[in-house]
C-alpha positions as CSV (number, residue, x, y, z in Angstrom):
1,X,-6.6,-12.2,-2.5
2,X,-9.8,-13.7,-2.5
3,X,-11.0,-14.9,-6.1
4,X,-14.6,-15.2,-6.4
5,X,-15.4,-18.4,-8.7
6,X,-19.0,-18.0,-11.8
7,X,-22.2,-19.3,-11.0
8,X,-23.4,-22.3,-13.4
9,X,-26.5,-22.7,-14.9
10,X,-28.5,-25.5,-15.1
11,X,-27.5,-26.4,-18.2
12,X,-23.9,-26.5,-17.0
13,X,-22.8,-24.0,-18.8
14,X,-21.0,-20.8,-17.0
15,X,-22.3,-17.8,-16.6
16,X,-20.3,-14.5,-17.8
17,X,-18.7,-13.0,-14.4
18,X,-19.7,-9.5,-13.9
19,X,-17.4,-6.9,-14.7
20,X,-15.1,-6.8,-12.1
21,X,-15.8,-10.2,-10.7
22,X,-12.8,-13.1,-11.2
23,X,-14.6,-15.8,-13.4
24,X,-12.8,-18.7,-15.2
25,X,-12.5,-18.8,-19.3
26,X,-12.0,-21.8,-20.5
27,X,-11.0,-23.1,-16.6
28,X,-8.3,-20.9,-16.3
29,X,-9.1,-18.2,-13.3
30,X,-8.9,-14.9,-14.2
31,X,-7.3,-12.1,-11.9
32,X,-9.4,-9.0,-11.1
33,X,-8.1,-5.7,-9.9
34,X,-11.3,-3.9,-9.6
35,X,-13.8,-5.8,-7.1
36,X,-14.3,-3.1,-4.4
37,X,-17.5,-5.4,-2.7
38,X,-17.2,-4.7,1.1
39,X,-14.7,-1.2,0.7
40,X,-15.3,2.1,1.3
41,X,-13.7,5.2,-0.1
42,X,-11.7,7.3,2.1
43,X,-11.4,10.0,0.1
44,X,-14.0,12.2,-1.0
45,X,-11.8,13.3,-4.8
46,X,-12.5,16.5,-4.1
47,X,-10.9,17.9,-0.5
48,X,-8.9,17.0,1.7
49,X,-11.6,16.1,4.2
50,X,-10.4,13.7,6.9
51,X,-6.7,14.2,5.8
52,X,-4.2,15.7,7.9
53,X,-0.8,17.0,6.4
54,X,1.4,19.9,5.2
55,X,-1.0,22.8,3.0
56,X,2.9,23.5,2.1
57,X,3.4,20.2,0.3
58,X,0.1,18.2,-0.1
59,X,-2.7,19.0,-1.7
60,X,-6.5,18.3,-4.4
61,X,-5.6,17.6,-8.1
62,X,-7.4,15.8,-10.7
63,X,-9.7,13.6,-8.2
64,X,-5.9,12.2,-6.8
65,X,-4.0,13.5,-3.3
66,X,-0.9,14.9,-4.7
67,X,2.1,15.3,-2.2
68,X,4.9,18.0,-4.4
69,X,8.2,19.3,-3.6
70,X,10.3,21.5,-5.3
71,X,13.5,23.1,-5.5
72,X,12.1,26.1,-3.8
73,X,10.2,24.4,-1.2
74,X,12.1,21.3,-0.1
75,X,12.0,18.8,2.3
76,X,13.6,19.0,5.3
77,X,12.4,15.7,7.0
78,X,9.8,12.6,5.9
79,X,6.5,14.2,6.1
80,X,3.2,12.5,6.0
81,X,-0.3,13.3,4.9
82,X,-2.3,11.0,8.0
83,X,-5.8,9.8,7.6
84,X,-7.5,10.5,10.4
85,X,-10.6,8.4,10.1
86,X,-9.5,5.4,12.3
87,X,-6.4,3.2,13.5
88,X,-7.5,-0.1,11.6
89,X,-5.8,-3.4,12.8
90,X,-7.3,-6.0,10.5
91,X,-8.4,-4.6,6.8
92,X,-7.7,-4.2,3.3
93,X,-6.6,-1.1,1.5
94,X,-6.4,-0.2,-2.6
95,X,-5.3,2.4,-4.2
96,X,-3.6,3.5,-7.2
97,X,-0.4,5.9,-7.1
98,X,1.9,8.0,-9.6
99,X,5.6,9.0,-8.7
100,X,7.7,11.2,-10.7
101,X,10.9,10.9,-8.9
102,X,13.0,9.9,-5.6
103,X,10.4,7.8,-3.0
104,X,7.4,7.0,-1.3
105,X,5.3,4.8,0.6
106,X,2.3,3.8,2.3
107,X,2.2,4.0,6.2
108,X,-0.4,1.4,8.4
109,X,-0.9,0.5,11.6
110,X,1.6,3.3,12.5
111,X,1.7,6.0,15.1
112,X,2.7,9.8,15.1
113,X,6.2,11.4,16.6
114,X,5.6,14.9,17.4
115,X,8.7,15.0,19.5
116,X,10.1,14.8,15.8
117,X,8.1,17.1,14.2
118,X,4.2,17.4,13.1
119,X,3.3,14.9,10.4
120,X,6.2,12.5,11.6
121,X,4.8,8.7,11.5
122,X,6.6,5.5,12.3
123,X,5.4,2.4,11.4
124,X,4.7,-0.5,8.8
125,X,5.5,0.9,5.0
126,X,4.5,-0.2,2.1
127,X,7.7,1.3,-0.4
128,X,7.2,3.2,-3.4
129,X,10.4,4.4,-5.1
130,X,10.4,5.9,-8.6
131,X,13.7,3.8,-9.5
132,X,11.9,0.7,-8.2
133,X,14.5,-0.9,-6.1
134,X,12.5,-0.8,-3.5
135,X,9.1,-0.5,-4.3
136,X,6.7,-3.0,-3.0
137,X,8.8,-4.2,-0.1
138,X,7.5,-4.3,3.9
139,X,9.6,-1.6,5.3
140,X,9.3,-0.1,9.1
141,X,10.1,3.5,9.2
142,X,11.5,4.6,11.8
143,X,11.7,1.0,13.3
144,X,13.1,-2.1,12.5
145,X,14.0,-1.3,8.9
146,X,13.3,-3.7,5.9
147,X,11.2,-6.5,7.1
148,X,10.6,-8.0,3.7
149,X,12.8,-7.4,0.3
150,X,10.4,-7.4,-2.8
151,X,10.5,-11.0,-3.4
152,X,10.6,-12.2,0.2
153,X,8.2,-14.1,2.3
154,X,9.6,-13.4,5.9
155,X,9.3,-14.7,9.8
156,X,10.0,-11.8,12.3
157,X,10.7,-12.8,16.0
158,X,12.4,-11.5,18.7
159,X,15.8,-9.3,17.5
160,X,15.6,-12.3,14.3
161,X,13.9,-11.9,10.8
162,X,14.0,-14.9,8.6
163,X,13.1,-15.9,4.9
164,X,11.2,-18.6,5.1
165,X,9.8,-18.6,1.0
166,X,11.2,-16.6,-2.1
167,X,7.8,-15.7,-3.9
168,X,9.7,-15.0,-7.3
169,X,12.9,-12.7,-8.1
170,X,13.3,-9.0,-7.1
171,X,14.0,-8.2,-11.1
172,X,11.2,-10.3,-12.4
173,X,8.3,-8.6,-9.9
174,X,9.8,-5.2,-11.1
175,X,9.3,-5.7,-14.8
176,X,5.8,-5.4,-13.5
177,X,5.7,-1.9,-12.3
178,X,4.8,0.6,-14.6
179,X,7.0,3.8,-14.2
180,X,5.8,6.9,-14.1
181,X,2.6,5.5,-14.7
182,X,-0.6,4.3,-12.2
183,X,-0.2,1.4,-10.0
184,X,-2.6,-0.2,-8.1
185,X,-1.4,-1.0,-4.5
186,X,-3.7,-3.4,-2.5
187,X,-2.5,-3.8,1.2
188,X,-3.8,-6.6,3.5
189,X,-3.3,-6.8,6.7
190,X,-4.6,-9.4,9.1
191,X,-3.5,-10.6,12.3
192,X,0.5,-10.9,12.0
193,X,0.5,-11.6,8.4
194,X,0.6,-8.6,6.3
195,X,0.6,-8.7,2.5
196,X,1.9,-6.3,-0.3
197,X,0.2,-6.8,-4.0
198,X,0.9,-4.5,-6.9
199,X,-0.9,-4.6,-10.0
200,X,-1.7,-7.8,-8.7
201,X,1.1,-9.4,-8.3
202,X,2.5,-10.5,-4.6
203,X,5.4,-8.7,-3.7
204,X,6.3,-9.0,0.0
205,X,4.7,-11.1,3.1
206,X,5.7,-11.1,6.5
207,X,4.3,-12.9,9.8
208,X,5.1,-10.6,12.2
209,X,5.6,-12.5,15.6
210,X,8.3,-9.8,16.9
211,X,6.0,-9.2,20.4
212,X,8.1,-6.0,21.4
213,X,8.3,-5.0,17.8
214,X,4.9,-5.6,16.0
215,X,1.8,-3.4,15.9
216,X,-1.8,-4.3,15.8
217,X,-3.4,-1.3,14.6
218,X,-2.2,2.5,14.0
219,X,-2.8,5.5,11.5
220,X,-2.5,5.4,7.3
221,X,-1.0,7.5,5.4
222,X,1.2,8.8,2.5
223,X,5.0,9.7,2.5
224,X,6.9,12.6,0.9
225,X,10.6,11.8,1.2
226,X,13.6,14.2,1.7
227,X,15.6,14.1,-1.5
228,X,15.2,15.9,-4.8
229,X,12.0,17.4,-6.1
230,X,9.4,15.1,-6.6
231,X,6.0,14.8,-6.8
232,X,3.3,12.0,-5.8
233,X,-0.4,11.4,-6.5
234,X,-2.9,9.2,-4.7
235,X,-6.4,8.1,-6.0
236,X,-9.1,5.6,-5.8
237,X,-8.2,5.4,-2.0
238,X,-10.7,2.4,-1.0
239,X,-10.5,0.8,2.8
240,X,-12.0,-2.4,3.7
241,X,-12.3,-3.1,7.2
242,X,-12.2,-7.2,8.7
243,X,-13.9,-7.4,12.0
């Protein structure tokens, strides 16, 4: 994440940082969650504009994308709600998301499998699990699996995934998480290296140097899983794009 340091005056003294700006108080730097310089919203709070998914299951509340099931209407497969305004390879997405029950997760640089079934995506995943074993991991749906455990710093090559760092322990990053509450996920992807933070904490890193397995750009989007009811809601969807 990219901290951005206080001017200083000319008497030497620091200036206050902005809101929303990292600064240092008393030479400590300070995270920030909410500097959106250089991002773009994706979503208008209102419709559904430039989404693609179910009417069945996804749907406009309260400014947030909210994917529902229910024991009346439930899942048969993984369905997605795609965002159809690009296929990014280097950026940075934020968000914020609320879970209720069973799982989620973040698709990127993925691609569509209608020979599944309509709103079918496979791809990179950024996990999101209301039980939190899972959540902030690098998992491939459809694919190659778990690429990176919460925790994990990992080396993909061919048909061989390594840990090459431990970033801090699975249980310790999960005290972190705030169930049933609004997390902010920040996704960044560049090059082969792609990076999961969470309330800004890192929780997962891979390189990705797998050349028969690795994407460089693809679709985004949101995951309803099969399972019990659940429901999911998205907001303050923000997408930087690194050219």
């Amino acid at each position: 994440m990219l901290l951005i340091f206080t001017s200083i005056t000319q008497q030497g003294e620091a200036q206050n940082p902005p809101r929303g700006v990292a600064g240092r108080v008393n030479g400590i730097d300070q995270l920030v969650l909410n500097d959106h310089a250089g991002f773009e919203s994706i979503f208008d709070g209102k419709t559904l504009n430039g989404w693609d998914g179910d009417p069945a299951f996804w749907r406009v509340e309260n400014e947030a994308i909210v994917g529902e099931s229910t024991s009346e209407k439930p899942l048969k497969v993984n369905t997605f709600i795609i965002w159809r305004g690009g296929k990014p390879a280097d950026f940075e997405l934020k968000l914020e998301y609320r879970i209720n029950s069973t799982n989620s997760g973040v698709q990127y640089r993925s691609v569509e499998l209608p020979e599944i079934g309509k709103w079918v995506m496979k791809g990179y995943q950024a996990d999101i699990d209301f039980q939190n074993p899972y959540t902030g991991q690098l998992y491939e749906e459809r694919g190659r699996g778990f690429l990176a455990m919460r925790g994990q710093m990992t080396q993909l090559q061919t048909g061989k995934k390594q840990i090459i760092a431990n970033l801090r322990s699975s249980d310790d990053l999960k005290s972190l998480i705030k169930p049933g509450d609004w997390n902010q996920l920040h996704i960044i992807a560049r090059g082969n290296l792609l990076t999961h933070i969470l309330n800004g904490h890192l929780m997962a890193q891979t390189i990705d140097d797998d050349p028969s397995g690795r994407a460089i750009n693809g679709l985004i989007g949101f995951q309803m899983h099969v399972g019990p009811p659940m429901k999911v809601e998205f907001q303050n969807i923000k997408l930087k794009i690194m050219k």
